[in-house]
TORGUBA-218870 format. One record per residue: residue in one letter; z, y, x of N, C-alpha, C, CB in turn. Coordinates in steps of 0.02 Angstrom, whole numbers, padded with zeros to 5 digits, always signed. Glycine has a CB too. Layout:
N
aZYXZYXZYXZYX ...
! end
This chain:
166
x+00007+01290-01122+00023+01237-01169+00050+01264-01233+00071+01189-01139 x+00071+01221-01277+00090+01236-01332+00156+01181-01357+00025+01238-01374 x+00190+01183-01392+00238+01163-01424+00299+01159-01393+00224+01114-01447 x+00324+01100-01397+00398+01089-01352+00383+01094-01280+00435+01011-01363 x+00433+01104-01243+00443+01129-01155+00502+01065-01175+00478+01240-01120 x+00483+01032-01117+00524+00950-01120+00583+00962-01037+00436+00856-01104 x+00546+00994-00986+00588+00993-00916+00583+01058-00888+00562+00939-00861 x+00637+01077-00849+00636+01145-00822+00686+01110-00754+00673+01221-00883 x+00678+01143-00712+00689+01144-00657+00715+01083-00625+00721+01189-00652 x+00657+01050-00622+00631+00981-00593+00622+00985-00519+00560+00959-00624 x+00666+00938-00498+00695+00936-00416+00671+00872-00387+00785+00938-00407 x+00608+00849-00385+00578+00763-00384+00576+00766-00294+00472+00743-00436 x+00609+00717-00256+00605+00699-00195+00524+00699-00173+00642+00633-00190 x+00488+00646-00218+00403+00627-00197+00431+00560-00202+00357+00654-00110 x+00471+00519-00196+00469+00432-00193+00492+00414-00271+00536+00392-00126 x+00502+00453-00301+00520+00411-00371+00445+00382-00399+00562+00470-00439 x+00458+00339-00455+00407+00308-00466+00397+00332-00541+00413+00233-00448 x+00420+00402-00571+00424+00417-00627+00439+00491-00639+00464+00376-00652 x+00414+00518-00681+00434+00600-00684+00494+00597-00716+00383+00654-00726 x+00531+00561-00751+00565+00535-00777+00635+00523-00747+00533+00494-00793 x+00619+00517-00664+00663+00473-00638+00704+00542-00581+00615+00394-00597 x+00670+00612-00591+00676+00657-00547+00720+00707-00570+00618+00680-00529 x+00778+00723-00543+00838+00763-00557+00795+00822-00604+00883+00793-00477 x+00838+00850-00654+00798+00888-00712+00867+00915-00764+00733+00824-00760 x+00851+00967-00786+00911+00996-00853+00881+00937-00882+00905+01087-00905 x+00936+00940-00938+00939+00898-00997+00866+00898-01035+01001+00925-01045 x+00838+00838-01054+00767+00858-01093+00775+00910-01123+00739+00813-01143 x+00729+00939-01158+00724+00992-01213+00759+01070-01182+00771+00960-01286 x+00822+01059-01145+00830+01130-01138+00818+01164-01070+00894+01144-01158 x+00791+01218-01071+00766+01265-01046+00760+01321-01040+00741+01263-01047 x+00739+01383-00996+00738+01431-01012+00675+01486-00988+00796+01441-01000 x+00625+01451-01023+00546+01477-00981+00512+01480-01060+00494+01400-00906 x+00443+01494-01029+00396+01505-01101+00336+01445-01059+00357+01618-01123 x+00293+01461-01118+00232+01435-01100+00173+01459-01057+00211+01425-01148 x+00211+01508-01010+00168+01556-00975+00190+01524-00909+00181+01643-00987 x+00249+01488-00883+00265+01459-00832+00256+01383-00851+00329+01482-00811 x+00218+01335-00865+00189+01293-00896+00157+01269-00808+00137+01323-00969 x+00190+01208-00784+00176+01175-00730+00123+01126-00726+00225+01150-00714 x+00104+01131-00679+00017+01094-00664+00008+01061-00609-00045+01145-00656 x-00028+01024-00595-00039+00982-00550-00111+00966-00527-00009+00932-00570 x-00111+00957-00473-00179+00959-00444-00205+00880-00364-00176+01058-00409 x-00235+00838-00403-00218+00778-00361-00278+00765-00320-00197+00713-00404 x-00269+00754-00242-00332+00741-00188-00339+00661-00203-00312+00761-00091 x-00409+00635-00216-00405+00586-00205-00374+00537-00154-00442+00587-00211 x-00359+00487-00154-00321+00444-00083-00361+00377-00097-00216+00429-00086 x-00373+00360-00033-00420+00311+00001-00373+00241+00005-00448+00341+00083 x-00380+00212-00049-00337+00160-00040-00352+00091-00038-00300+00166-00078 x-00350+00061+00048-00395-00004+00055-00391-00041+00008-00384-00044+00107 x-00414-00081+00013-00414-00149-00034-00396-00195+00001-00476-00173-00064 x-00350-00247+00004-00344-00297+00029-00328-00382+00019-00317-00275+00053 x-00349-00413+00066-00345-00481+00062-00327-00532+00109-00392-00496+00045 x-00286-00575+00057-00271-00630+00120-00318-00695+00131-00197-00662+00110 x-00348-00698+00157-00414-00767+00166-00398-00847+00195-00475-00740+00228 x-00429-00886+00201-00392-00941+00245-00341-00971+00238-00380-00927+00293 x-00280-00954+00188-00231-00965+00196-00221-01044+00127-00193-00889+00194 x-00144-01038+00136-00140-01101+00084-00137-01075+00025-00080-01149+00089 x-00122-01021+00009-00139-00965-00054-00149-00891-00055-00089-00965-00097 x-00138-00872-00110-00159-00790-00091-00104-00757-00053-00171-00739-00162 x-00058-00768-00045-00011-00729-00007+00005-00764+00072+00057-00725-00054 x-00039-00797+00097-00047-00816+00147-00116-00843+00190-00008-00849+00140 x-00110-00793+00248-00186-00799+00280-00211-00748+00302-00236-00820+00239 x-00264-00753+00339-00311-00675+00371-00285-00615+00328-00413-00677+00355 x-00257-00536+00378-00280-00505+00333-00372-00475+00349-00222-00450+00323 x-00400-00453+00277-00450-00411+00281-00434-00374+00208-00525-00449+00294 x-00473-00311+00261-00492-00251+00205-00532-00242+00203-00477-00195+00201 x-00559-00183+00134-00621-00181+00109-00631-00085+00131-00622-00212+00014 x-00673-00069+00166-00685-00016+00182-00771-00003+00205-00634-00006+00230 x-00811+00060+00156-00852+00062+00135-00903-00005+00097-00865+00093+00177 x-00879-00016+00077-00897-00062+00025-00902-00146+00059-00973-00032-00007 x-00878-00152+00132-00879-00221+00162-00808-00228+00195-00941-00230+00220 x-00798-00316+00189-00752-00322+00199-00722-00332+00281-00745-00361+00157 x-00685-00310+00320-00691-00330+00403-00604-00365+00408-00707-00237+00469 x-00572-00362+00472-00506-00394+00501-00489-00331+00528-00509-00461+00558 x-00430-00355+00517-00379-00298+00553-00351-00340+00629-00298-00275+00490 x-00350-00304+00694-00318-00323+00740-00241-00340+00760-00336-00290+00766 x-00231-00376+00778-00166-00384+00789-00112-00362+00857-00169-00445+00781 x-00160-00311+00886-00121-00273+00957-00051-00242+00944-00167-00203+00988 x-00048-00226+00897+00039-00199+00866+00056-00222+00803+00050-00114+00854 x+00020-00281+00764+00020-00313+00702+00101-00336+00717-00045-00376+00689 x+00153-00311+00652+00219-00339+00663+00241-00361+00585+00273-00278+00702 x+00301-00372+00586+00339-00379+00528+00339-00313+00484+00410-00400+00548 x+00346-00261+00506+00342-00208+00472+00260-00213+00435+00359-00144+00523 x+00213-00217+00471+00134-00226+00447+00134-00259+00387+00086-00270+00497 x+00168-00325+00414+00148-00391+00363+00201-00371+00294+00173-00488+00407 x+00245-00333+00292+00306-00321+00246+00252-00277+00190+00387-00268+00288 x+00204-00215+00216+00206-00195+00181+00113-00218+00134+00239-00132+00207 x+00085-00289+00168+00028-00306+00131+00074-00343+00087-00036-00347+00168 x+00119-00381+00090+00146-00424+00058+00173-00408-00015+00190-00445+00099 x+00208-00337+00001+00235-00282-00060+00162-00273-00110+00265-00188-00019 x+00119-00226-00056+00051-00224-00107+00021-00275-00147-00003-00210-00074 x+00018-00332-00128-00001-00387-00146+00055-00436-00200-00017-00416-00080 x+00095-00388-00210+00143-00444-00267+00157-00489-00241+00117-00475-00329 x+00133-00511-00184+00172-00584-00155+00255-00589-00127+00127-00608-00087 x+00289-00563-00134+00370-00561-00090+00387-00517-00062+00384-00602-00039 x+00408-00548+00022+00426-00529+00072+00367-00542+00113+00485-00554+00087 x+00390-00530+00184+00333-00563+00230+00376-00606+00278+00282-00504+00276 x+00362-00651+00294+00390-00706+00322+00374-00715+00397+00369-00761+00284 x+00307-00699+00417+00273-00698+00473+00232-00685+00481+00267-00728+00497 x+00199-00636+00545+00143-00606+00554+00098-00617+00613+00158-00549+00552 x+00077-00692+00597+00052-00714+00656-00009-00681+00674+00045-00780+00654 x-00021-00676+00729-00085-00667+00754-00151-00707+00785-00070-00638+00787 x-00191-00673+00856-00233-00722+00884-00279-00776+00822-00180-00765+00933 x-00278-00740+00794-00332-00776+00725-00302-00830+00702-00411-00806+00746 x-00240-00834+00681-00190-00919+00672-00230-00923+00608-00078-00924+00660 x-00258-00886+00562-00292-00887+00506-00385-00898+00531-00269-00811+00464 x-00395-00917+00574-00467-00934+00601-00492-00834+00602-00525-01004+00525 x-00537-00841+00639-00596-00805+00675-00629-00744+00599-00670-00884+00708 x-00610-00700+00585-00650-00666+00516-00705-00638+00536-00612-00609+00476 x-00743-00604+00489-00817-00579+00500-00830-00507+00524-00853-00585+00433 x-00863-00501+00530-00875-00418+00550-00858-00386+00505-00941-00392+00565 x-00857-00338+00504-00816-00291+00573-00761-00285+00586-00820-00229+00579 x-00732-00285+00628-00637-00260+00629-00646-00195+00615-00583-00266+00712 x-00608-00188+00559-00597-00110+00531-00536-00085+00580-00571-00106+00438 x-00477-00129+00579-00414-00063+00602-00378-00113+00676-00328-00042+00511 x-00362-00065+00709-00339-00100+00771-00262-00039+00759-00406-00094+00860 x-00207-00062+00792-00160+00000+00814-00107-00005+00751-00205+00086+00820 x-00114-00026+00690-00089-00009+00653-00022-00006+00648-00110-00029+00621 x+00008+00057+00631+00072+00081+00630+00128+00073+00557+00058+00154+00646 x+00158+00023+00537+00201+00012+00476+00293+00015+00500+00175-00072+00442 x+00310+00063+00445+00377+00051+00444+00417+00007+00415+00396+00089+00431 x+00373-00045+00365+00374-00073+00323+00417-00056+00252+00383-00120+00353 x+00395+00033+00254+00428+00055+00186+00354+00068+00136+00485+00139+00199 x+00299+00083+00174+00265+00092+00143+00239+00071+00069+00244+00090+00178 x+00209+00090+00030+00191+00048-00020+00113+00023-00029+00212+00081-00077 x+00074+00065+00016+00001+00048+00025-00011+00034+00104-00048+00113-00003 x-00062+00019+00139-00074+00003+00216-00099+00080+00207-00134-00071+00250 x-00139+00117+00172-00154+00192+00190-00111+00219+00202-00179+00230+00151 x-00033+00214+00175-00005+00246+00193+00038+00242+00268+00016+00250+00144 x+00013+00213+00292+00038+00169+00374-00007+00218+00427+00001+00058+00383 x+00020+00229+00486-00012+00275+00520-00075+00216+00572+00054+00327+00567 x-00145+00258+00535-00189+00197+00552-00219+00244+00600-00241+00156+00490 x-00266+00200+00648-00336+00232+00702-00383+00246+00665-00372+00183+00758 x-00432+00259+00675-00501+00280+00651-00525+00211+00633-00552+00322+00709 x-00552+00223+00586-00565+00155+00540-00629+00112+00611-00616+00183+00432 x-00651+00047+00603-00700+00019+00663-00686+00045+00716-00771+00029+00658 x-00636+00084+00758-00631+00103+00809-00569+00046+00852-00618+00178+00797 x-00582-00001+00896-00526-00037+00906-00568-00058+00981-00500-00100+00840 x-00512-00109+01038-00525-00135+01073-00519-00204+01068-00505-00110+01107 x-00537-00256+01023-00534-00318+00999-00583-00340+00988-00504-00328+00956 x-00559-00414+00985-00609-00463+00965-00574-00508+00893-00625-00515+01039 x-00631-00556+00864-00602-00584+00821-00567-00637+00858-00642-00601+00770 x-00530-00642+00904-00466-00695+00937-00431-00671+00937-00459-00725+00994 x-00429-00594+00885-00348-00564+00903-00355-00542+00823-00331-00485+00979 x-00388-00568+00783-00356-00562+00690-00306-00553+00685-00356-00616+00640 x-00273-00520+00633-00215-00519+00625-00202-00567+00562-00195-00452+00623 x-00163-00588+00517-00111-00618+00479-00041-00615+00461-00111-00658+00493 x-00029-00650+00399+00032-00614+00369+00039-00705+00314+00008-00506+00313 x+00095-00689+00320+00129-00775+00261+00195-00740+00237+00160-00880+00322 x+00178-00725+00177+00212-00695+00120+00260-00739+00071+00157-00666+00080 x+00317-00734+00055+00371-00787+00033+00351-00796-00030+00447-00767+00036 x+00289-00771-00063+00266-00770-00125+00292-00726-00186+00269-00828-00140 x+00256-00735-00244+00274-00701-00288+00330-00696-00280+00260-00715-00339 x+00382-00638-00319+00472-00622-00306+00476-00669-00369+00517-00520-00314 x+00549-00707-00390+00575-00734-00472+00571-00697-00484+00631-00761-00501 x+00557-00699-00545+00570-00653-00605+00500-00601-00596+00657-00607-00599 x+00459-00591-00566+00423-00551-00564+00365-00551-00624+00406-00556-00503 x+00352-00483-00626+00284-00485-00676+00202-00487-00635+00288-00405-00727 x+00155-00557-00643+00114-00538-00591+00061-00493-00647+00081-00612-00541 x+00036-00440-00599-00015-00392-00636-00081-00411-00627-00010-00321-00616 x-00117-00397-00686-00191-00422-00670-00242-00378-00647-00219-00449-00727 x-00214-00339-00644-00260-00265-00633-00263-00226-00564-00229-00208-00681 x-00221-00281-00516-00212-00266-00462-00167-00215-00425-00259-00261-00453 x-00160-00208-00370-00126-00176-00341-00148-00082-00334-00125-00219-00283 x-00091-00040-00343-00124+00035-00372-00110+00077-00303-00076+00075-00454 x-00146+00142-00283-00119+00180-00240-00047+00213-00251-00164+00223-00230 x-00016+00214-00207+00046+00264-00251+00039+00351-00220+00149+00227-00226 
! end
C-alpha cells in the first residue's frame, strides 16, 4: 500500500460487526511500514435464503429455504426456540415468539431441505446453525416446521436489500 497506516496491532474477537469496533492503538499511530500491510482473503459462504409463507405476515408462518435455486421446508424433529430466534433476527422481524410445528403453517412443497437443525439462537444466519446434509431428513410434510416472530423491533430500520451473510 501506500500512504497513511491507519491500525497496528488489531486484536478483533470475529463477532464485532466493524473493523472499527476491534481493540487497536490509537488510529494513525504505529510502528510498521508498508511492507507489513495486512490482507485478507474471504471463502465464499452459502447463505440460505429464507421465508416465512402462510402466515398472517412476513414474520409469521412456514419456514422455507431457498437452496439450489428451489424453494423446500425445513423439518421440525428438533425445530425449537433457539431455531425460530435466529430466522426471526435474519428476517428483521423481532424476537421469536413460537415455533410451532407439525405443519401449523399447512403442508409446504417439495423438497424438505433440512431436518436436525441445530440453533443456539445466537446465530445471525441459519448457515451458521449446525445443519444435516441439505435434502437428507426422515420427514414428511406433517412435520414442517414454523416460527411467529414479535415483528419488526420499535425503532427499527427495515432494510430493503434484504438480509446479508455475516
Amino acid at each position: 500500500g501506500e500512504g497513511p497506516i491507519w491500525l497496528d496491532e488489531v486484536t478483533c474477537l470475529g463477532s464485532e460487526a466493524a473493523l472499527e469496533l476491534c481493540p487497536a492503538h490509537t488510529w494513525g499511530q504505529h510502528n510498521c511500514h508498508h511492507g507489513e500491510d495486512a490482507g485478507v482473503v474471504c471463502a465464499a459462504q452459502v447463505c440460505p435464503q429464507v421465508r416465512l409463507v402462510n402466515g398472517s405476515s412476513r414474520c409469521v408462518g412456514r419456514v422455507e429455504v431457498l437452496h439450489g435455486h428451489r424453494w423446500g421446508t425445513v423439518c421440525d424433529d428438533t425445530w425449537d426456540m433457539a431455531d425460530a430466534q435466529v430466522i426471526c433476527r435474519y428476517l428483521g422481524c423481532g424476537t421469536a415468539l413460537a415455533a410451532p410445528g407439525h405443519a401449523h403453517f399447512g403442508r409446504g412443497p417439495d423438497p424438505i431441505w433440512l431436518d436436525g437443525t441445530h440453533c443456539t439462537g445466537e446465530e445471525l444466519t441459519l448457515s451458521q446453525c449446525h445443519l444435516h446434509t441439505w435434502g437428507e431428513h426422515n420427514c414428511g410434510h406433517s412435520e414442517d416446521a414454523g416460527v411467529v416472530c414479535s415483528g419488526v423491533p420499535r425503532g427499527a430500520q427495515v432494510s430493503t436489500g434484504g438480509p446479508r451473510c455475516a
